[in-house]
C-alpha positions as CSV (number, residue, x, y, z in Angstrom):
1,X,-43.0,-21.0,-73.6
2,X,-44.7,-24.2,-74.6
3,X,-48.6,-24.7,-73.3
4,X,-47.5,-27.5,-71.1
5,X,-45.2,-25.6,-69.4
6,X,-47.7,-22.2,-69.2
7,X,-50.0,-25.1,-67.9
8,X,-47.7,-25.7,-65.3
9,X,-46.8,-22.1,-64.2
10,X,-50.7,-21.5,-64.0
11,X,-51.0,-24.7,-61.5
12,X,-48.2,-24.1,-59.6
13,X,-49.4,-20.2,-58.9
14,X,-53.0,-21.5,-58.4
15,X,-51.3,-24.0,-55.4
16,X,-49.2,-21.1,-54.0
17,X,-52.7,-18.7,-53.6
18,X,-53.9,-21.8,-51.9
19,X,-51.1,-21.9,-49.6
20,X,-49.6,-24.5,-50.3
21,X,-46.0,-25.4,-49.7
22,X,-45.2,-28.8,-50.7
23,X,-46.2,-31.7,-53.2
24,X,-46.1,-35.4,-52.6
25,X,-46.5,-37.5,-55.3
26,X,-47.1,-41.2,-54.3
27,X,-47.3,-44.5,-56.1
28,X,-49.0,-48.0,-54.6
29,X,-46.3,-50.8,-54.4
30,X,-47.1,-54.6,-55.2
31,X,-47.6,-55.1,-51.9
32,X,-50.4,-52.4,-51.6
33,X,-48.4,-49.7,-49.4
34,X,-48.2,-46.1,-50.4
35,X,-45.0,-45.0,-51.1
36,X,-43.8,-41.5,-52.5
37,X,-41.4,-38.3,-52.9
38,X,-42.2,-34.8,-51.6
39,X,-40.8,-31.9,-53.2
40,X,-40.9,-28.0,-52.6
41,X,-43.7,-26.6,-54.6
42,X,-41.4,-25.0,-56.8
43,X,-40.2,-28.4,-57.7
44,X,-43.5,-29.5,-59.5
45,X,-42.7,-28.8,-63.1
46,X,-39.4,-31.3,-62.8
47,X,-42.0,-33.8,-60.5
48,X,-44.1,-33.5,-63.8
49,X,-41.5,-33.8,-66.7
50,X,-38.0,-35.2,-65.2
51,X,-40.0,-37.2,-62.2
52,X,-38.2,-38.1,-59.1
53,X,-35.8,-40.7,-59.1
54,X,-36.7,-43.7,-56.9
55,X,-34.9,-47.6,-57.2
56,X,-36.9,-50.4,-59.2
57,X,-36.7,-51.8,-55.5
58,X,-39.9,-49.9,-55.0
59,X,-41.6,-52.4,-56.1
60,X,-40.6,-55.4,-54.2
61,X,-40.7,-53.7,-50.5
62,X,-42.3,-55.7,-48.1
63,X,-45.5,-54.8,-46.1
64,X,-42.9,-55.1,-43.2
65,X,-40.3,-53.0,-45.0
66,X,-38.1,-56.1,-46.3
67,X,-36.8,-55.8,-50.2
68,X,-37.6,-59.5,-51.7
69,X,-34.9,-58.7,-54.4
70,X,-35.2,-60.5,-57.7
71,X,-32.7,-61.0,-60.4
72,X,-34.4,-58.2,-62.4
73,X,-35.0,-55.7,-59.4
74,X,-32.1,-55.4,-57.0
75,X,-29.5,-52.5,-56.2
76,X,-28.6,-51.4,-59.5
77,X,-30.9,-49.0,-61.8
78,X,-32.7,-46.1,-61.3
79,X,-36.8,-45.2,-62.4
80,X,-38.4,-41.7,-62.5
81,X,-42.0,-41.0,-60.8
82,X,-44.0,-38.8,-62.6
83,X,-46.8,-37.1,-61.0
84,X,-49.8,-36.1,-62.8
85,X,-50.9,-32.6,-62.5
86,X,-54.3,-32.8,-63.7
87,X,-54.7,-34.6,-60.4
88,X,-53.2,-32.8,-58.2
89,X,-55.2,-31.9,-55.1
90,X,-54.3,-30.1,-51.9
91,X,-55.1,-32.9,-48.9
92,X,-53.7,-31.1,-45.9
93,X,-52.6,-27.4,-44.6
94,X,-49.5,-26.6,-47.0
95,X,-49.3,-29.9,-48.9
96,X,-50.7,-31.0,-52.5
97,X,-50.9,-34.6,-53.4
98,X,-50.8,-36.4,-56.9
99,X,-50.7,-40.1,-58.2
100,X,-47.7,-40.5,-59.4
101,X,-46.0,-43.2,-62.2
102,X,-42.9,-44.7,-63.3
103,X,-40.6,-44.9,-66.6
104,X,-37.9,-46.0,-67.0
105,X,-34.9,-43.1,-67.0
106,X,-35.1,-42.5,-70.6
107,X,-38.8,-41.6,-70.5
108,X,-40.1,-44.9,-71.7
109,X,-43.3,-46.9,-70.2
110,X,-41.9,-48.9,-67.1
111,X,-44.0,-52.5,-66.9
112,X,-44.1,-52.1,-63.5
113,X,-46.4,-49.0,-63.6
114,X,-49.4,-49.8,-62.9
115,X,-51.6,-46.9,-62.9
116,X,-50.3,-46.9,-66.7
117,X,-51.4,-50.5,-67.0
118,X,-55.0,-49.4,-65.8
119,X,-54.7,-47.1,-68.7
120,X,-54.0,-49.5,-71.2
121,X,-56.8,-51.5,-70.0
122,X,-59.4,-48.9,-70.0
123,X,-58.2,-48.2,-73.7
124,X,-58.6,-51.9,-74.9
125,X,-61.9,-52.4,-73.6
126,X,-62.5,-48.6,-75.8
127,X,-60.9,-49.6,-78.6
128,X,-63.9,-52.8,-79.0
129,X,-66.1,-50.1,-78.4
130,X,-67.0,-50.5,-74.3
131,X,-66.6,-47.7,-71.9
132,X,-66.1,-48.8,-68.4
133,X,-67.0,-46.9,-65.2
134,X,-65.9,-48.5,-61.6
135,X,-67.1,-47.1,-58.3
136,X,-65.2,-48.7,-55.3
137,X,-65.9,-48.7,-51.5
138,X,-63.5,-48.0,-48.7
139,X,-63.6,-49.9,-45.7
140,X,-61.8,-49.0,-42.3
141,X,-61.6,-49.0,-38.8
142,X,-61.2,-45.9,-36.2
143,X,-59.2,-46.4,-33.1
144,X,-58.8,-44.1,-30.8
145,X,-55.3,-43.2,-29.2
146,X,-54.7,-45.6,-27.0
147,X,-55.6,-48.0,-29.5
148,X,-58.9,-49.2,-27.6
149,X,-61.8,-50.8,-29.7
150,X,-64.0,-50.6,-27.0
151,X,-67.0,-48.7,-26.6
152,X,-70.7,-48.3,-27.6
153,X,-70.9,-49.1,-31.0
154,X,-73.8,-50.7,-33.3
155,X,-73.2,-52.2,-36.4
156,X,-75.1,-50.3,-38.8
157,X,-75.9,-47.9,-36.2
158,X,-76.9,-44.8,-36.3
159,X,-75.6,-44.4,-32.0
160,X,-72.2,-45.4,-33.7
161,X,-71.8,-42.4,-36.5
162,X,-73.5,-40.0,-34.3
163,X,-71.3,-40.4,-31.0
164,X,-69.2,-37.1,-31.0
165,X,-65.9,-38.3,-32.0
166,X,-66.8,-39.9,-35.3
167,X,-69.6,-37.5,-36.1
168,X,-66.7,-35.0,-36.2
169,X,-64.9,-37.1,-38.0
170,X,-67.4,-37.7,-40.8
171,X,-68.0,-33.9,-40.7
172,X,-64.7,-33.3,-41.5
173,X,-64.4,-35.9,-44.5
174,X,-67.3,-34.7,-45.8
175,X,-66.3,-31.2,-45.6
176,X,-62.4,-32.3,-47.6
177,X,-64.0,-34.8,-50.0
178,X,-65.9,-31.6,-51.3
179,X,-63.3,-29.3,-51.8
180,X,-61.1,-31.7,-53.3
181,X,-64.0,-33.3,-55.7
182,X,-63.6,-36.4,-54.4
183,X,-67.5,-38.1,-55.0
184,X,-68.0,-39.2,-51.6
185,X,-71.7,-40.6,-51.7
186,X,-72.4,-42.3,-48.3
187,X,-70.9,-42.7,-45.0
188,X,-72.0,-46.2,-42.4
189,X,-70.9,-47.7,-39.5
190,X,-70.3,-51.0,-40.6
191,X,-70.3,-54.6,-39.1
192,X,-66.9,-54.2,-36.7
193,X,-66.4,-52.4,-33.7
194,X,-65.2,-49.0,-34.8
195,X,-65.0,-50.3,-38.5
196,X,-66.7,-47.2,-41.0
197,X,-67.6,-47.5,-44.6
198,X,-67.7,-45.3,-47.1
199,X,-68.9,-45.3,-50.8
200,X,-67.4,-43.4,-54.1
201,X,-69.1,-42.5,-57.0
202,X,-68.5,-44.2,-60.6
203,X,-65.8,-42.6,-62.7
204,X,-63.3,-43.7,-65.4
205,X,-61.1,-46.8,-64.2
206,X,-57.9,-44.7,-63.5
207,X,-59.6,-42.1,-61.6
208,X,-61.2,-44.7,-59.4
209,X,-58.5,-45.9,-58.6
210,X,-56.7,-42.8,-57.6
211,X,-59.9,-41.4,-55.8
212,X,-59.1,-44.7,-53.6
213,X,-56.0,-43.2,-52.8
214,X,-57.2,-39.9,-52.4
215,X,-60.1,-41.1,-50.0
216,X,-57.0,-42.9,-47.7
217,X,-55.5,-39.7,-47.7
218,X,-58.5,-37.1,-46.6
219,X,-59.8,-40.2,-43.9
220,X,-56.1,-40.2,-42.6
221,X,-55.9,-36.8,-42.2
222,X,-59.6,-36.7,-40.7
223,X,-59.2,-39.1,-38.4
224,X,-55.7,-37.6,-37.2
225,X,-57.8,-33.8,-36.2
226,X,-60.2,-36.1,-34.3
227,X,-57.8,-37.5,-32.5
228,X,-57.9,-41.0,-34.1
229,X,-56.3,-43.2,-36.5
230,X,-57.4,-45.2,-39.2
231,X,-56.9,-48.8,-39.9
232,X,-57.4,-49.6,-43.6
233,X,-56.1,-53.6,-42.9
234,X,-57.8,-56.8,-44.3
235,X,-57.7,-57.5,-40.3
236,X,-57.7,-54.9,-38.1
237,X,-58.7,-56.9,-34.7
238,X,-60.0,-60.2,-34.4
239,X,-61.5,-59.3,-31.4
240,X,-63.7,-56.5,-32.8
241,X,-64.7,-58.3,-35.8
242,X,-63.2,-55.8,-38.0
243,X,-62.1,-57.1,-41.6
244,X,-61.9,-54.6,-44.1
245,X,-63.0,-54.7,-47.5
246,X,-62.6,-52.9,-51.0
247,X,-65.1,-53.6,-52.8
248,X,-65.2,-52.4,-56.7
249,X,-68.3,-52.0,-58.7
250,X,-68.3,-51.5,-62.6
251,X,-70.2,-51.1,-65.5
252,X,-70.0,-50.8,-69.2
253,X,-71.9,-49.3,-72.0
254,X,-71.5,-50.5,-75.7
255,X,-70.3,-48.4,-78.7
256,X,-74.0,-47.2,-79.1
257,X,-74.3,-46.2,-75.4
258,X,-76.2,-49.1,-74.3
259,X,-75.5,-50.6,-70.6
260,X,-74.4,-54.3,-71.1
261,X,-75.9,-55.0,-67.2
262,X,-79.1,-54.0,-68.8
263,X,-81.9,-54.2,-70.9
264,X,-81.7,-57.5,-72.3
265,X,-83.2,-61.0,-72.2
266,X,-80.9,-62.7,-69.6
267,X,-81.2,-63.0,-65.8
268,X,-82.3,-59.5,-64.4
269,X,-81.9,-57.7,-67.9
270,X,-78.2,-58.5,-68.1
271,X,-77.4,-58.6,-72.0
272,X,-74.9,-61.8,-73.5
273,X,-72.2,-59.1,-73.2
274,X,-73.1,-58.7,-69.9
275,X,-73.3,-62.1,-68.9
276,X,-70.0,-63.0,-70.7
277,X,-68.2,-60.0,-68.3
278,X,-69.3,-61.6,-65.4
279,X,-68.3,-64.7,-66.6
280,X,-65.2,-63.7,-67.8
281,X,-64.5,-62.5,-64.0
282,X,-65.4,-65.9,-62.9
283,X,-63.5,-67.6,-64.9
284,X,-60.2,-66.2,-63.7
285,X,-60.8,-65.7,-60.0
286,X,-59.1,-68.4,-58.9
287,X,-56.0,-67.2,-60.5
288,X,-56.2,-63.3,-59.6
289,X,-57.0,-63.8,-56.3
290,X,-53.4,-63.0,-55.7
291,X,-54.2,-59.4,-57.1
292,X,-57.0,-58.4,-55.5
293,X,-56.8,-60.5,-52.1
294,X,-53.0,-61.9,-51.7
295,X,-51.6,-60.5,-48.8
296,X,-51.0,-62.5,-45.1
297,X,-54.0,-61.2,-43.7
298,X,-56.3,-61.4,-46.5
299,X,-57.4,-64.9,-45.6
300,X,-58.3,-64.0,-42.7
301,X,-61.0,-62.3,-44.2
302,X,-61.9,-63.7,-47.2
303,X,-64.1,-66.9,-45.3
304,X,-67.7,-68.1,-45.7
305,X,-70.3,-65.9,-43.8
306,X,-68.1,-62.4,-43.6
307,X,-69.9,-61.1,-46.5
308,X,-66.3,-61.0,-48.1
309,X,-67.8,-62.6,-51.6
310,X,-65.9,-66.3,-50.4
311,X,-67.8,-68.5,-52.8
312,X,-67.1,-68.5,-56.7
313,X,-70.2,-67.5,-58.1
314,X,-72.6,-64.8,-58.9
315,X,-76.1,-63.7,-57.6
316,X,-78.7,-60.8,-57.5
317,X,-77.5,-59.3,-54.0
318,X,-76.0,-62.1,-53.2
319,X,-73.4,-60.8,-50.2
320,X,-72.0,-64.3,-50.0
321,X,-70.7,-64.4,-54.0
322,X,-67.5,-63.6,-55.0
323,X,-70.1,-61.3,-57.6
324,X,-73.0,-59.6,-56.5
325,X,-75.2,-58.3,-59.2
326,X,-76.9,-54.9,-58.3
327,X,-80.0,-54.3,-61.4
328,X,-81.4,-51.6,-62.6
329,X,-84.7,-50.8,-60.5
330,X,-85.8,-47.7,-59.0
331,X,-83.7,-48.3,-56.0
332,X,-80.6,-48.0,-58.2
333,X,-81.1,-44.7,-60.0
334,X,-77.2,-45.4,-61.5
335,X,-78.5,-47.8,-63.3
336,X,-77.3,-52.2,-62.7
337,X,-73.6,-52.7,-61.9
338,X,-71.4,-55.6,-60.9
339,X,-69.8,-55.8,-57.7
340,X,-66.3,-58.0,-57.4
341,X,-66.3,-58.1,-53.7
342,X,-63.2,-60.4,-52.4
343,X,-60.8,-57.2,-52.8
344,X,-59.4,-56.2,-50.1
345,X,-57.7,-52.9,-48.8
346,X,-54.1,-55.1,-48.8
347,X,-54.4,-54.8,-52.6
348,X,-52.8,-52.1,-55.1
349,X,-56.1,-50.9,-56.5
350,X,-55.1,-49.8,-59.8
351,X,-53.5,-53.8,-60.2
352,X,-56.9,-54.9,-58.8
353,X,-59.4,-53.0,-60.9
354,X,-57.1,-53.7,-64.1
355,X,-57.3,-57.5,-63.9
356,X,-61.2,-57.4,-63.0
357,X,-61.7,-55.3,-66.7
358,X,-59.4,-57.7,-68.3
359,X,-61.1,-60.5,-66.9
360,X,-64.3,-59.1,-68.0
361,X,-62.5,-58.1,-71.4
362,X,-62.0,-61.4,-72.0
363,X,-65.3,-62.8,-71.3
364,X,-66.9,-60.6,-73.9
365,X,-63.9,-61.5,-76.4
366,X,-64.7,-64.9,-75.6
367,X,-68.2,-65.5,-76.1
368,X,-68.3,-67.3,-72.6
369,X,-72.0,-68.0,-71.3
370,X,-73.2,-66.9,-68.0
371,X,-73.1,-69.4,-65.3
372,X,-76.6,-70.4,-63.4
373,X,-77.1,-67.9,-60.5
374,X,-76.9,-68.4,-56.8
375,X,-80.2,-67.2,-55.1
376,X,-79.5,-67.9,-51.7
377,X,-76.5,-68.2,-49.7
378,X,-74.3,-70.3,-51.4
379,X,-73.3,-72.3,-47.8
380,X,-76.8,-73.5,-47.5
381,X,-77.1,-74.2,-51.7
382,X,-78.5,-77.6,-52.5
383,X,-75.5,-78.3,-54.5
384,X,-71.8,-77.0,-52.9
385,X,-70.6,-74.1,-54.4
386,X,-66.5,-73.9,-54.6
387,X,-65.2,-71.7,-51.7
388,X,-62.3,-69.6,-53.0
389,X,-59.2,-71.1,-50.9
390,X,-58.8,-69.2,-48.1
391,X,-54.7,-69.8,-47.7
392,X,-52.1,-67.5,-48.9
393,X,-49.0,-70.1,-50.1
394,X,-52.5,-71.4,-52.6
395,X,-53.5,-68.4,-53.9
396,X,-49.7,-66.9,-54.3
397,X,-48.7,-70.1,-56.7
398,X,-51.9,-70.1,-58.3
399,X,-51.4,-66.9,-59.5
400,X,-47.4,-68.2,-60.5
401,X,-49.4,-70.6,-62.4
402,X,-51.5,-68.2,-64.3
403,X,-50.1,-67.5,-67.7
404,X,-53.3,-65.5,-67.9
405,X,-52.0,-62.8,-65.5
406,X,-48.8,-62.9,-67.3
407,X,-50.6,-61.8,-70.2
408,X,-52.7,-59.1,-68.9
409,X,-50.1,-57.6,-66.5
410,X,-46.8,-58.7,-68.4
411,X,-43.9,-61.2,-66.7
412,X,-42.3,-57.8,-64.3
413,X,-44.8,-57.0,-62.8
414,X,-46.2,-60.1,-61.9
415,X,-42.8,-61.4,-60.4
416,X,-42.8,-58.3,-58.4
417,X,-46.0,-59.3,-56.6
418,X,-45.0,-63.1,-56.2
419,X,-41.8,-62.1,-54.8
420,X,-43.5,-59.6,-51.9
421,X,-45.8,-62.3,-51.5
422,X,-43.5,-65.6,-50.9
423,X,-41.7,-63.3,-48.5
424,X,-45.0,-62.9,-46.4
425,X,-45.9,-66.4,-47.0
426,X,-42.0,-67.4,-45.2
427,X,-41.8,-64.7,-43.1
428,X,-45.8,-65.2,-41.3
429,X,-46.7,-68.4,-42.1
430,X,-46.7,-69.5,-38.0
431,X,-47.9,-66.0,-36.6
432,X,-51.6,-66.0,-35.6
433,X,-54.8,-63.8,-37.0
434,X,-54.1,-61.7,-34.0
435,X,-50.2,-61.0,-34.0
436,X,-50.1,-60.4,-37.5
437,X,-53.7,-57.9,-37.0
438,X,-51.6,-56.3,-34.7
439,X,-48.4,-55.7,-36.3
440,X,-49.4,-55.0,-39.6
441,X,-53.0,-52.8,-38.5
442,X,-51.7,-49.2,-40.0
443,X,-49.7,-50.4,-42.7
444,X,-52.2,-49.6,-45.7
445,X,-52.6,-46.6,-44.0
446,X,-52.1,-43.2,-45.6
């Protein structure tokens, strides 16, 4: 027996002694919905090696279930999904969970996987000597059973964490996000009615992105013992003032260990590298918006004064900026980080967080300089700064337009996400904020 299958046998014993019955191994569609096979437990090693077959269809579902077929992804063909062991984590009484990823059926990379294309980006920015770490933030709302988001509730308050619903709630979470080593570092009541935030810890880029996933699955499964249900939509009611967010942070270090968002003669320390990664993520916004922002409701969110990052532009704590720059002071013991804040929960985060690295990739490969700063809130700025366009037929074809994105994603995968995308764009464009809030409020959710 080979070590990868004694590796195997050891984690699949270690699962049974934890009681656990089944595994579901899930992947994150271009539309940003979690989709997945379960298996009995005894099932993992052929989950892990063979993978479970699944159409290329996958990956042009619908946020409303439809299949926007294109020439290359229709009814014929078959891919496997792979889960990854090393990640595997029990989330629930009897059942396991692992991110999962395609190939094709003879083993091969698919270009449409892309927690692989995360990979590959991490390694590129490695392989010119730049380690990255990302740290994202989870935004959603709780609603109670009959679907009520009335209430006392605070924004920021403490009234609204410690009322005895959601202070079980975040006792619970708390108590999984431990066990599971998920790096759960703060809990809030944010700005909405019954809207929560949380905050994860910095890890690799792939990781992140999984423990986004993962942090879906233990609030799910939280909220459901509390009796509630939680809405991870760009625009969970209009009523209650409750957009959600997903903010990413990041941060490199050069081949000698040095942070690039520190310690050097620019704007609040930030190095030339540093300044060339933000600008890098600038400079390609207007293009990616589609990955980290493109679904039906994410314009609804993504306006001037929601603190959703609307301009293009960067600033010290700027909530306003599309790029918030956090330094290094004593009141950031991690050390200074960059925030891309117009990504939304509507996005595939492993998509998302691989073209913000590219787009900071680039701007160090480039050279590019670091555009002036905005201080204040870019509404109120002597001189207009751009607001990012807050319409989804705009964003979608700028994206079409982007040979950029081609490049960094490849030609698959980025028709996979125009083609969910056009359909919303048909299928929505007369519904209102609140019909489509309401029909689409749990379908990011895990």
């Amino acid at each position: 027996m080979d070590a990868t299958n004694l590796d195997l046998e050891r984690r699949q014993d270690d699962l049974r002694a934890a009681g656990v019955e089944i595994v579901v191994g899930s992947m994150i569609d271009f539309a940003g919905v979690a989709r997945g096979k379960t298996v009995p437990l005894e099932r993992l090693g052929s989950f892990v090696t063979a993978g479970m077959g699944a159409s290329p269809s996958w990956n042009v579902f619908c946020i409303d279930d439809a299949i926007a077929f294109t020439e290359k992804l229709g009814v014929v063909g078959d891919l496997r999904l792979h889960i990854d062991p090393a990640a595997l984590c029990v989330v629930a009484p009897g059942v396991a969970w692992g991110p999962g990823e395609f190939t094709e059926q003879d083993g091969t990379a698919s270009p449409l996987n892309t927690r692989g294309l995360l990979r590959r980006v991490g390694a590129d920015l490695a392989a010119d000597g730049y380690q990255a770490l990302v740290g994202c933030e989870v935004e959603f709302a709780l609603i109670p059973g009959d679907g009520s988001f009335e209430g006392p509730w605070q924004a920021y308050g403490v009234g609204a964490i410690m009322g005895e619903t959601v202070r079980d709630f975040a006792r619970a979470l708390v108590v999984n996000a431990a066990a599971v080593g998920l790096p759960l570092e703060q809990i809030h009541a944010e700005y909405g009615r019954r809207q929560v935030e949380i905050a994860l810890g910095p890890t690799d880029p792939v990781r992140a992105a999984d423990n986004v996933v993962l942090a879906r699955l233990l609030i799910g499964r939280a909220a459901e013992a509390c009796g509630l249900r939680a809405s991870f939509s760009p625009l969970a009611s209009v009523q209650a003032n409750a957009a959600n967010g997903a903010h990413a942070h990041f941060s490199f270090t050069d081949y000698r260990d040095r942070p690039v968002f520190s310690g050097g003669d620019g704007p609040h320390g930030i190095t030339a590298a540093g300044g060339s990664a933000i600008a890098g993520v600038l400079r390609r916004l207007p293009e990616f918006i589609g990955c980290y922002a493109g679904s039906v409701l994410s314009p609804h969110r993504l306006l001037p004064g929601h603190w959703s990052g609307a301009h293009l532009c960067w600033g010290l704590e700027n909530r306003e900026a599309a790029v918030r720059f956090c330094a290094a002071t004593a009141g950031n013991p991690r050390g200074a980080s960059t925030e891309l804040k117009v990504i939304d929960p509507s996005a595939n985060p492993y998509l998302a967080l691989a073209a913000m690295l590219w787009s900071a990739h680039e701007g160090i490969r480039d050279g590019l300089a670091l555009p002036a700063e905005v201080g204040r809130n870019p509404s109120a700025h002597g001189a207009p700064v751009e607001v990012l366009v807050p319409e989804q037929s705009v964003i979608i074809e700028a994206l079409a337009a982007s040979s950029a994105a081609v490049t960094f994603a490849g030609p698959d995968a980025i028709e996979a996400l125009l083609a969910v995308r056009r359909h919303e764009v048909t299928a929505y464009a007369q519904a209102s904020a609140e019909e489509l809030a309401e029909r689409f409020r749990f379908t990011w959710s895990i």
